[in-house]
N, C-alpha and C positions, 0 to 999 in steps of 0.2 A: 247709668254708670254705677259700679258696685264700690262705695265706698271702700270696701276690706281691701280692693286692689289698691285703688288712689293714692291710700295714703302708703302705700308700701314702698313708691319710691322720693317721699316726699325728704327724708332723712338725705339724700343727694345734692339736698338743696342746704345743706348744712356745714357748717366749717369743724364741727365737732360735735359729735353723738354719742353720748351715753345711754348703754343698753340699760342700764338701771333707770334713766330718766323716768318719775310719774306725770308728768305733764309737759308728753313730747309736741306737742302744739305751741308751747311761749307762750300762755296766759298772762297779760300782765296782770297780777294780781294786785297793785296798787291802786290800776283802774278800780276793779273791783268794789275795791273795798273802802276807797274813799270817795272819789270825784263823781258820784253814779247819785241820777233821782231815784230815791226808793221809792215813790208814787208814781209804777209806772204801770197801766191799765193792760190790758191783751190776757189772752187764752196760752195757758203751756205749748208749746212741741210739740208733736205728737214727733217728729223726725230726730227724738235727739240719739237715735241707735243706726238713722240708715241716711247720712248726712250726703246731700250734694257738695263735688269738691269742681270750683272753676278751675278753666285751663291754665293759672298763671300761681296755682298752689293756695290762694287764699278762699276760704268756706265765705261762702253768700249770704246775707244777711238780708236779702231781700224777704220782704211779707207775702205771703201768698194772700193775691183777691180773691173772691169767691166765684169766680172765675176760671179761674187757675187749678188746673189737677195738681191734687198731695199725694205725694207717694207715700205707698203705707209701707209697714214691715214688710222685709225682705223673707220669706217666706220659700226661696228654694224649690221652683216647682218641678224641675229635676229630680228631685229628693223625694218627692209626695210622688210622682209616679211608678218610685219602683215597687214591682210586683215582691213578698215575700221572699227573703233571700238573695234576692238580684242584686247586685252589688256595680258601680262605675269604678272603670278603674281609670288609677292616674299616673301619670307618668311623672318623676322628680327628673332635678338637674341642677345644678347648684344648690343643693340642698329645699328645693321649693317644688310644688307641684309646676308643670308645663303642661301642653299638648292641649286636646280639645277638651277637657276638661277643667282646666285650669282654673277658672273663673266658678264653676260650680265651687269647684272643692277650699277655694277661699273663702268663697259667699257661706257655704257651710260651718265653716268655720268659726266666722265671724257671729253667726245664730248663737253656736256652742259656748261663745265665753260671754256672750247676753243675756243666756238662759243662768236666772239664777237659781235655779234649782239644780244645774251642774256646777257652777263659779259662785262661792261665797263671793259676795258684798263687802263683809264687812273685815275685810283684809289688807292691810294697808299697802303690802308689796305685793309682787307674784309669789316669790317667797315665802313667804308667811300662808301660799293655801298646800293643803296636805296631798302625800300620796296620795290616799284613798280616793281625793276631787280628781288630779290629775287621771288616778287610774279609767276612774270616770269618764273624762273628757275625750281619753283616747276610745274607748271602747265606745264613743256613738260616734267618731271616725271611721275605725274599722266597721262597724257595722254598715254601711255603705259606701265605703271605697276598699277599692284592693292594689295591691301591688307585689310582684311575685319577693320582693325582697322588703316587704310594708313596716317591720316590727325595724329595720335599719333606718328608720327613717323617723321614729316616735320624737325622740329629743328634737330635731329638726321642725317637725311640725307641732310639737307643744312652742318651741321658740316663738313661732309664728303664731300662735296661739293668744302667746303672752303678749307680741309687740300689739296684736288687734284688741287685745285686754286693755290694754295702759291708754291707747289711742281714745276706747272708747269713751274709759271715767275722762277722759280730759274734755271729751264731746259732750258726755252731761255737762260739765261745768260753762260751756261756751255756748251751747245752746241754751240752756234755762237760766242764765246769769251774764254771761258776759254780753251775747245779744241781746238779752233784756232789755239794761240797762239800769241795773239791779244790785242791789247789795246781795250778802251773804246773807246776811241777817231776816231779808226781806224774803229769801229765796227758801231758807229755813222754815217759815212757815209759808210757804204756797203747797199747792198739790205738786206732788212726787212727780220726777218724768216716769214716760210710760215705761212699765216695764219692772219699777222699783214700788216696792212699797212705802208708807210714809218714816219708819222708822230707818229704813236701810238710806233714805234719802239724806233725813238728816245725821246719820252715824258717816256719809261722806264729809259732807259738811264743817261736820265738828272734828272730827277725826284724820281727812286727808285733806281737804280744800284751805282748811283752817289751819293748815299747820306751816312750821318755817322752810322746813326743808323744802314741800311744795311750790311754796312761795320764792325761792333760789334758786329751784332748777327751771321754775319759769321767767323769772329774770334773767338764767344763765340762756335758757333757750332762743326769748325775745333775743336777744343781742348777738345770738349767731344767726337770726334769721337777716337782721339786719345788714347786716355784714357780706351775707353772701348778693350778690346782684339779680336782680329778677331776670336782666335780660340772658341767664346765663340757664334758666327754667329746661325742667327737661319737656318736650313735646308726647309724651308717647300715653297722654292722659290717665285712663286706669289699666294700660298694660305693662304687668312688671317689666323690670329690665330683664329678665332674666329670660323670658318669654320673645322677647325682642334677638338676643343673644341667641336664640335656640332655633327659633323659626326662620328671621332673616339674616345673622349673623355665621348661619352655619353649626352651630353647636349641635346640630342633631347629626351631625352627621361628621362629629369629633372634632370638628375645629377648635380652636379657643383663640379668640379676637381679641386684638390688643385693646388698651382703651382708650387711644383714640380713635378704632373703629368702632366701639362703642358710645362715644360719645359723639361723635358726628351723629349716628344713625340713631341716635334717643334725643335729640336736640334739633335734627334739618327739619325743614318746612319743604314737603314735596323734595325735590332734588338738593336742594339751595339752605345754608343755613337762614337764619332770620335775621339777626343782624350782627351791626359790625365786633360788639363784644363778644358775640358767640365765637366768630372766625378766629379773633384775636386768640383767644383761649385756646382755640384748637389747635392754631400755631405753634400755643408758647407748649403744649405737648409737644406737637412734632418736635420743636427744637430740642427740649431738653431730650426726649429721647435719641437723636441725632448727635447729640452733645456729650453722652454717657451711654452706649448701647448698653451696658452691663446696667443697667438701673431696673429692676423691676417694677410691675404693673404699679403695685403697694408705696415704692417710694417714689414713683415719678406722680401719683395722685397726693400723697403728701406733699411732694412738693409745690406741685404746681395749684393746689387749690388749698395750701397752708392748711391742712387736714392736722389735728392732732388725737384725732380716732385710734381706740388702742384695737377696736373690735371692726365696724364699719369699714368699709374701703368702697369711697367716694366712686361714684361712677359704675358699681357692678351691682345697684339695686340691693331688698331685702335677703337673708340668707348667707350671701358672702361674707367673711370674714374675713380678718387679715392673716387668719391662721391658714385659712382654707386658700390662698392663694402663695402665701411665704412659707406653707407646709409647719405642722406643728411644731413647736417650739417640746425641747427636752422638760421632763419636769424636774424636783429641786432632789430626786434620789437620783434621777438618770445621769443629772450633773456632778453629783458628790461620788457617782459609781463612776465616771469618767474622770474625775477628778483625782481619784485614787489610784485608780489605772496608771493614770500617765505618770504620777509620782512615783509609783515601782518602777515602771518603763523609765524613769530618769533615774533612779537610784540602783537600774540595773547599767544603763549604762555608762553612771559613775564610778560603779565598782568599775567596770570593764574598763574604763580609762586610767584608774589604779594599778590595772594588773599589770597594763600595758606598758606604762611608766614605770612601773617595776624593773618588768622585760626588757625594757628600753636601757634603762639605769645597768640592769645585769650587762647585758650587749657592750655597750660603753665600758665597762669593766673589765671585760675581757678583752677588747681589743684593746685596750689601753696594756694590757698584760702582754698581750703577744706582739705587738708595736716593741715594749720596754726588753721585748728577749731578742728581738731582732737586732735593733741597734746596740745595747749591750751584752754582752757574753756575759753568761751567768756566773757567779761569783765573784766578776767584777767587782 
């Protein structure tokens, strides 16, 4: 399984997502950093960049015997076979790559913000890394993939770039520390995971792991994970939603599916959902959509799975947004040029109502005159 898919639609399982989040996993970092043996024996990771994720959204903790095959780094062997210049192409749709490809072109991806010779380390946001990197990042994309409309689609797949960035620093920390069973401190001076050198290890460390914000948005997270119900899990393991939506929901061939026919069809077991909270759920869609036909995709998942996502919309996987389904919202000139507009258009037709009343007033006047000569003869 390719972790870079897995956890794409793992945000679903969420009552509210923050696209800024640095540790979209819910580390609890009190664990951490207080209640843990620092004398704890074992050999680093080698997996802490190409993690297995089980069917029910929680990462495995299990030890590998020596018995046991390790998976090594994801290494793309798609990618190693293209001859000079031959390029795979991919197809988007909801903003993300689909088709037979799909899976490469994640997996690729996922190498790209690993390699830290294209993704500074020692940056504390996505934000904080520079044009120059990103221009970087894109151009060993295009250099094998293509798409006849590829350069429309850069912000979208640097997005995607960056949710696999955030995902991964939160994988160091839970692999060589939380499953330790390890302090920060302790993990500060161990050998680096693979891939990092020892300086860039501890410049996390001290820098993002060590810090408050860090520590709050894994508090904020732990507590929406909790919240949401397991048995409400989607089934569709490391295939996006959106791939789901495209393949079997019809989207390749222009559909667009409500969402509770997306939610059945990422959640059933074989024909049949799994159990009874899932049905329940799909229900209380149906109803409320029954209840309000006029409710959009956007507010009927806000409602019904008390979403306060300003970005995210619960149900339609990585990529969507709420803009991209409620259509862009005006920006604050397009507002204030609208705003202006309609103030002339009202001040034009309060003159006009002036003028009228005027007219009106004159009218009245006159007939009041010709009324006054009828009944009285003039010089009366």
């Amino acid at each position: 399984m390719n972790l870079d898919q897995g956890t794409e639609n793992a945000d679903d399982n969420l009552n509210d997502v923050n696209e800024d989040n640095e540790n979209p996993n819910g580390l609890d970092l009190e664990d951490i950093n207080e209640n843990i043996l620092e004398n704890v024996d074992g050999n680093d990771l080698e997996e802490a960049q190409t993690n297995q994720e089980v069917p029910n959204g929680d990462f495995s903790t299990k030890k590998n015997t020596s018995n046991e095959k390790r998976r090594g780094r994801n290494k793309c062997k798609e990618i190693a076979k293209l001859k000079k210049g031959e390029k795979l192409e991919v197809t988007f749709y909801n903003n993300r790559a689909v088709g037979p490809n799909h899976e490469v072109f994640a997996r690729h991806l996922g190498i790209i913000v690993r390699d830290t010779n294209i993704v500074p380390v020692r940056v504390h946001k996505w934000k904080d890394i520079g044009d120059r990197e990103k221009d970087h990042m894109w151009t060993a994309v295009t250099d094998v993939f293509y798409n006849e409309n590829m350069e429309s689609y850069r912000e979208h797949v640097l997005n995607h770039m960056k949710e696999l960035w955030i995902n991964w620093r939160s994988d160091l920390l839970r692999y060589n520390v939380t499953n330790k069973k390890i302090t920060l401190k302790a993990a500060f001076n161990r050998k680096p995971p693979n891939g990092l050198d020892e300086k860039e290890w501890k410049w996390l460390i001290k820098e993002v792991y060590s810090s408050e914000d860090f520590k709050k948005v894994s508090a904020r997270n732990s507590a929406n994970r909790v919240h949401y119900p397991k048995e409400l899990a989607h089934r569709t393991g490391s295939k996006p939603f959106r791939q789901v939506i495209w393949k079997d929901l019809g989207g390749n061939k222009g559909m667009k599916p409500k969402l509770v026919d997306i939610f059945h069809s990422t959640r059933k077991k074989g024909t049949s959902l799994p159990n009874v909270e899932t049905a329940k759920k799909l229900d209380e869609i149906r109803e409320t959509m029954e209840k309000d036909p006029s409710l959009s995709d956007v507010q009927i998942a806000q409602k019904v799975f008390n979403s306060k996502s300003r970005d995210r919309v619960v149900g339609f996987g990585g990529g969507m947004k709420v803009a991209d389904l409620r259509g862009q919202r005006p920006s604050r000139e397009e507002l204030e040029a609208e705003l202006n507009s309609t103030k002339k258009q009202n001040q034009i037709l309060e003159d006009r109502m002036e003028a009228i009343q005027d007219e009106n007033n004159q009218l009245k006047g006159r007939i009041g005159s010709v009324y006054d000569d009828e009944v009285l003869p003039r010089g009366f």
